[in-house]
N, C-alpha and C positions, 0 to 999 in steps of 0.2 A: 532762686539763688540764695545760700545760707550767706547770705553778708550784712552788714547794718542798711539799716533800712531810713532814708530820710522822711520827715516827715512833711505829709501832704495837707494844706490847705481844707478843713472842711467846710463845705457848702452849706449844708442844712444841717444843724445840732440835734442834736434830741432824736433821734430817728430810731434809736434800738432803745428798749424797754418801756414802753408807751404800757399802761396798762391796758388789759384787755376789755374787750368790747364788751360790757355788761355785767362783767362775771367780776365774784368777790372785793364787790364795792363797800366800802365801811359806809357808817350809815351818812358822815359830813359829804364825801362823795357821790351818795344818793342824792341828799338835796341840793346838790351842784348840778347835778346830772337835769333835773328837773329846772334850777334857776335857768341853766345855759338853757336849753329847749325855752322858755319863753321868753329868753334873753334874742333868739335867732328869730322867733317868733315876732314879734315886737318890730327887730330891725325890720322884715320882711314886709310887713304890713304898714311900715312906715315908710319904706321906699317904695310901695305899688309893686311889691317884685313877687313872682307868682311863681313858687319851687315844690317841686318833690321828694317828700321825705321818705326813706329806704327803712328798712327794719332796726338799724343800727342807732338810729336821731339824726344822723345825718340829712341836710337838706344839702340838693343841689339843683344845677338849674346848666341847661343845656345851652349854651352858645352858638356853635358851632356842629354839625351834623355830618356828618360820612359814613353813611350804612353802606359800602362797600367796604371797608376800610377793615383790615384783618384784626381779631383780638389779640391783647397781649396773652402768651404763653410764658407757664412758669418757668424760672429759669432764664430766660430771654434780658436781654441787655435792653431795659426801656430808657427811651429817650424824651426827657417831658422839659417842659418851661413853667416855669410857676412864680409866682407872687403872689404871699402868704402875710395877713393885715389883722389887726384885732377890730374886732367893729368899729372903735370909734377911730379907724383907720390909719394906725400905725405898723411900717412896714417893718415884718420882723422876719419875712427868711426870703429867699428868690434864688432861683439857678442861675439867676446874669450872675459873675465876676468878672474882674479888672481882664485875666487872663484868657478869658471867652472859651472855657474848657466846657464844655457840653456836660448836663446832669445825666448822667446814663449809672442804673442801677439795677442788679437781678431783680427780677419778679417773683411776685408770690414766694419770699422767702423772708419777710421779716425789717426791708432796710428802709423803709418807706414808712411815714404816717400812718395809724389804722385808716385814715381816713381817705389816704391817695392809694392805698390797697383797693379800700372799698371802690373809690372812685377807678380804678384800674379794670374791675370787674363788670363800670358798667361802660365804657368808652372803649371805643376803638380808634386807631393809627387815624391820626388827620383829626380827631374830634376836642373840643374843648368846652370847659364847665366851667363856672363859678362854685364853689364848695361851700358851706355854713356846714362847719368841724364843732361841736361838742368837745369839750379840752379831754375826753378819755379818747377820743381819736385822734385828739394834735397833740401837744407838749403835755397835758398831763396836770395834775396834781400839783407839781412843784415850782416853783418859779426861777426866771434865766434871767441874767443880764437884761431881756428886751421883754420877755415873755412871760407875765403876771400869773402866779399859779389860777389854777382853774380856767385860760380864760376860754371864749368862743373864738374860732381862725377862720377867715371866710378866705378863700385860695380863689385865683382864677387859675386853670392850668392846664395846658394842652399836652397831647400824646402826639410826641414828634415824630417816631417809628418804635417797634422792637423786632429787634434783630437776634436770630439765634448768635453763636459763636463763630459760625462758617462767613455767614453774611455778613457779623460786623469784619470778619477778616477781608471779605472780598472786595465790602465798601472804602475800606480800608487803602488798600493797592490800588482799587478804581479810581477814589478822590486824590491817591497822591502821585497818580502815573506814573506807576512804580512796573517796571521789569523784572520779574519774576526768575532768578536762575535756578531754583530749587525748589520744590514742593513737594512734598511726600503726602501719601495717600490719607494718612492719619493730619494733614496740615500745617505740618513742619515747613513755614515757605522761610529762605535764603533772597535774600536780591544785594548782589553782590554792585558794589559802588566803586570796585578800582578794579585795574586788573594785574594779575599776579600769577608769574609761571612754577614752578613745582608741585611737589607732593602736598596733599592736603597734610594737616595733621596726624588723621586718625588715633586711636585709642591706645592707652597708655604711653602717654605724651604730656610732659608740664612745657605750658607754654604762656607766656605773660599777656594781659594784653590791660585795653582800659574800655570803658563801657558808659553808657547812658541807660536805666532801664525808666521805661515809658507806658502810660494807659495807651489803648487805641482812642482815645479822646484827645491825645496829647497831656495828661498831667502827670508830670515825672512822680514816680515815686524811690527814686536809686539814681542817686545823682555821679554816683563812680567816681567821686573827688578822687581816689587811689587808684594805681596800676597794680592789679590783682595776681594771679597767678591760678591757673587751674590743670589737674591732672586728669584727662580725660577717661571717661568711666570707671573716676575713684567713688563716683553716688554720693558728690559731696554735695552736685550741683542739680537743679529740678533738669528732667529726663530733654526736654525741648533745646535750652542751651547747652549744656553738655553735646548733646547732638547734634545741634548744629557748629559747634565749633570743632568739631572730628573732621568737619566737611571743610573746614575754610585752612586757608593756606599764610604763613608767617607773612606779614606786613599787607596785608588782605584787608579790607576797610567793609561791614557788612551790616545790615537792618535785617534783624532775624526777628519772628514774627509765629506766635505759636497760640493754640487754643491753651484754656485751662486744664484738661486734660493730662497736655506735657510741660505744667506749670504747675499752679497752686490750688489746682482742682476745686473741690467744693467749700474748704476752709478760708483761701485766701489768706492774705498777709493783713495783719494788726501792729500798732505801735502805741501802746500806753491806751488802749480799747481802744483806737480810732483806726478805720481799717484804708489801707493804703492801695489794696489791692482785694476788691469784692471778690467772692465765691462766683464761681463760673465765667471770669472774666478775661479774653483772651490778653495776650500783653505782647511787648514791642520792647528788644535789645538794638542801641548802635556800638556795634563794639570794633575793634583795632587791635588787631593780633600783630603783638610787636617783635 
């Protein structure tokens, strides 16, 4: 939808522009590269703790086991819990908030830590790790509020599921025992909440109404303070609501529900660089056609 966009609470800071994994280090970040490694080294051997380190410097250290448990694929909506500590144990990121809105993020595309990348590739659904991060695969060179340039990050953090776009839809209607009066093949689902007799809308029709737009997590990103107005297939609006409001009928009360696809596709929606609505993420209208 082309209309202002509220802004969304971020959970984990620092998540886009991490430098990369080894490559075009200046020479002070070399010998950081090497402090942090006997800096993780040191903690290890000072807590009796016995970890495997990957090609990256990364150590990690296995918890939790489920060789049955399916890998994440790119693109996929992961679902992880994390608590993220500087060694001398100060807690600076975690997916708890106040709001209990679940951390789910695409895969394999950038929005994650090098380091829960890495760690993505080697866990699967149901398993959980301890991490000892290297600061070029957690926050970095720079220093935040909480998070001291260079430092080392030790995460514990589980892989709760990853769900394609279908499956987070389906888990979606399952968890909220929701009636389904519409679905189209492409997964345009309608579940209509009142009922109302006449003509739907359909196309080239302005018809007012007011909205809430929502993650499938539950975190609003479109709060609809205003009663809107829309001309149906004038392409002002993303393909999914447009579409489904052709379907719905004046004073009609309705949870419209669509992949990214007939949304915000691979770009996703941004506000001042902080993104509101991730690339390949399906999303959730309640809207009231007045």
């Amino acid at each position: 939808m082309k209309r202002k966009i509220l802004t969304l609470g971020v959970i984990l800071a620092g998540l886009v522009g991490m430098i990369s994994c080894n490559k075009g280090m200046e020479y002070d970040d070399e010998a950081k590269a090497i402090e942090n490694q006997q800096s993780i080294e040191k903690y290890l051997a000072d807590s009796s703790i016995t970890a495997t380190k990957d090609s990256s410097g990364m150590y990690y250290v296995l918890k939790k086991a489920n060789p049955t448990g399916a890998k994440p694929k790119a693109e996929e909506g992961v679902r992880l819990n994390f608590n993220a500590y500087t060694l001398d144990g100060k807690k600076v990121a975690s997916s708890e908030n106040t709001e209990k809105i679940p951390f789910v993020r695409p895969y394999n595309l950038g929005f994650l830590l090098g380091g829960m990348e890495r760690a993505l590739n080697i866990l699967r659904v149901g398993e959980s790790a301890t991490l000892y991060m290297p600061f070029y695969l957690a926050f970095g060179s720079y220093s935040s509020d909480n998070v001291p340039a260079y430092s080392v990050i030790k995460m514990n953090i589980e892989v709760v599921n990853s769900r394609s776009e279908v499956q987070q839809i389906n888990d979606f209607i399952a968890e909220n025992k929701l009636t389904v009066s519409d679905r189209s093949t492409d997964n345009l689902v309608i579940v209509r909440n009142n009922t109302v007799t006449g003509d739907s809308i359909g196309i080239g029709k302005t018809v007012s109404f007011t909205y809430k737009a929502k993650l499938l997590t539950g975190a609003i990103f479109d709060n609809g303070a205003n009663t809107l107005s829309i001309t149906t297939g004038d392409g002002k609006y993303v393909p999914g609501f447009d579409r489904a409001m052709r379907k719905l009928r004046r004073g009609e009360k309705a949870t419209i529900i669509f992949p990214s696809a007939l949304g915000y596709g691979k770009t996703g929606v941004q506000s001042s660089g902080v993104y509101l609505v991730y690339p390949y993420s399906p999303i959730r209208f309640d809207v009231e056609v007045l």
